[in-house]
N, C-alpha and C positions, 0 to 999 in steps of 0.2 A: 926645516919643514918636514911632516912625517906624510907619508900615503899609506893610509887604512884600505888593503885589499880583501876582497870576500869575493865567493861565488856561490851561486845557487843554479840548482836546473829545474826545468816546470818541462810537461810536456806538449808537442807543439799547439794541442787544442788550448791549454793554459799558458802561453807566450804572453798572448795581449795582454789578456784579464793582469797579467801580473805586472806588465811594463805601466799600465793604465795606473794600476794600486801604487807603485812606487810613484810615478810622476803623481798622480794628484793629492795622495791623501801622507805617503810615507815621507817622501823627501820634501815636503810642505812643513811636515810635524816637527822634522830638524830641525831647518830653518828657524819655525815660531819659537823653537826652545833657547833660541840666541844665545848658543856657547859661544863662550868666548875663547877666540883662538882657533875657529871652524871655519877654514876659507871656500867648501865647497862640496859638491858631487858630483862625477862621471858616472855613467851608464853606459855598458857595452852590451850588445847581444851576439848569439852568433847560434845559426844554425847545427847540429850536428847529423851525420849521419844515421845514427841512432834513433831518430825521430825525437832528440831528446832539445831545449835551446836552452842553451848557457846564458848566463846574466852575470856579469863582476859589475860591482860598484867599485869606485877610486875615491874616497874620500880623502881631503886634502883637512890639516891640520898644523896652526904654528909650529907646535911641540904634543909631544908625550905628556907633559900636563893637564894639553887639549884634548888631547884623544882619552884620556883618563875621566875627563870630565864631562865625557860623551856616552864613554861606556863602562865607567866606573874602575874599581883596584885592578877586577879582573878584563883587563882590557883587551885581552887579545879575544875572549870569551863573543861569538859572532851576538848581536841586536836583531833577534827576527822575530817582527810581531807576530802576533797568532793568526791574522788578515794574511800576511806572506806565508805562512807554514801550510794555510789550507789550500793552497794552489802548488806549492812546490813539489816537486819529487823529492829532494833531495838537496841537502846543502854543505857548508863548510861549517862545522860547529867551531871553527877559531878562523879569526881575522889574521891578516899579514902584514908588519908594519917593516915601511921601509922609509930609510932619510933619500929625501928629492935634494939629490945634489948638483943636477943645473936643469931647467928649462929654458930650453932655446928655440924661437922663431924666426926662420927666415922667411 
């Protein structure tokens, strides 16, 4: 299993607006695109000192074939519509993939 990591910053008056665009309209549009091999998304926020608030997504993926089929050859290349760009400050122009080698709940 691969975890697709990104980050973006907005600032704090552009927080919501931008948590609001991902929940309703961004992470809906995955979803309806029904890759196959795409088991999900996380959302993290977090204030900073700066006045600036951080956003990572964790998107969860079978394989590297999935995550290929999500964001094409160039895969590591970050997916930010132009809806996200006009609220962000600033982002990660390359995504981080990592193998999820155990998830455990106690």
């Amino acid at each position: 299993m691969i975890a697709r990591v990104w980050r973006g910053w907005t600032t704090a008056e552009n927080a919501d607006k931008y948590e609001t665009l991902l929940k309703q309209e961004i992470f809906k549009g995955i979803a309806e695109k029904q890759i196959s091999g795409y088991l999900g998304i996380q959302l993290l926020r977090r204030s900073l000192p700066t006045s600036e608030v951080e956003f990572m997504t964790v998107m969860r993926f079978e394989s590297l074939e999935a995550v290929k089929a999500f964001a094409g050859e160039d895969f590591e290349q970050a997916c930010v519509p132009a809806k996200a760009r006009a609220v962000l400050a600033r982002f990660d122009d390359r995504s981080a993939h990592y193998e999820i080698k155990a998830q455990i709940a106690y």
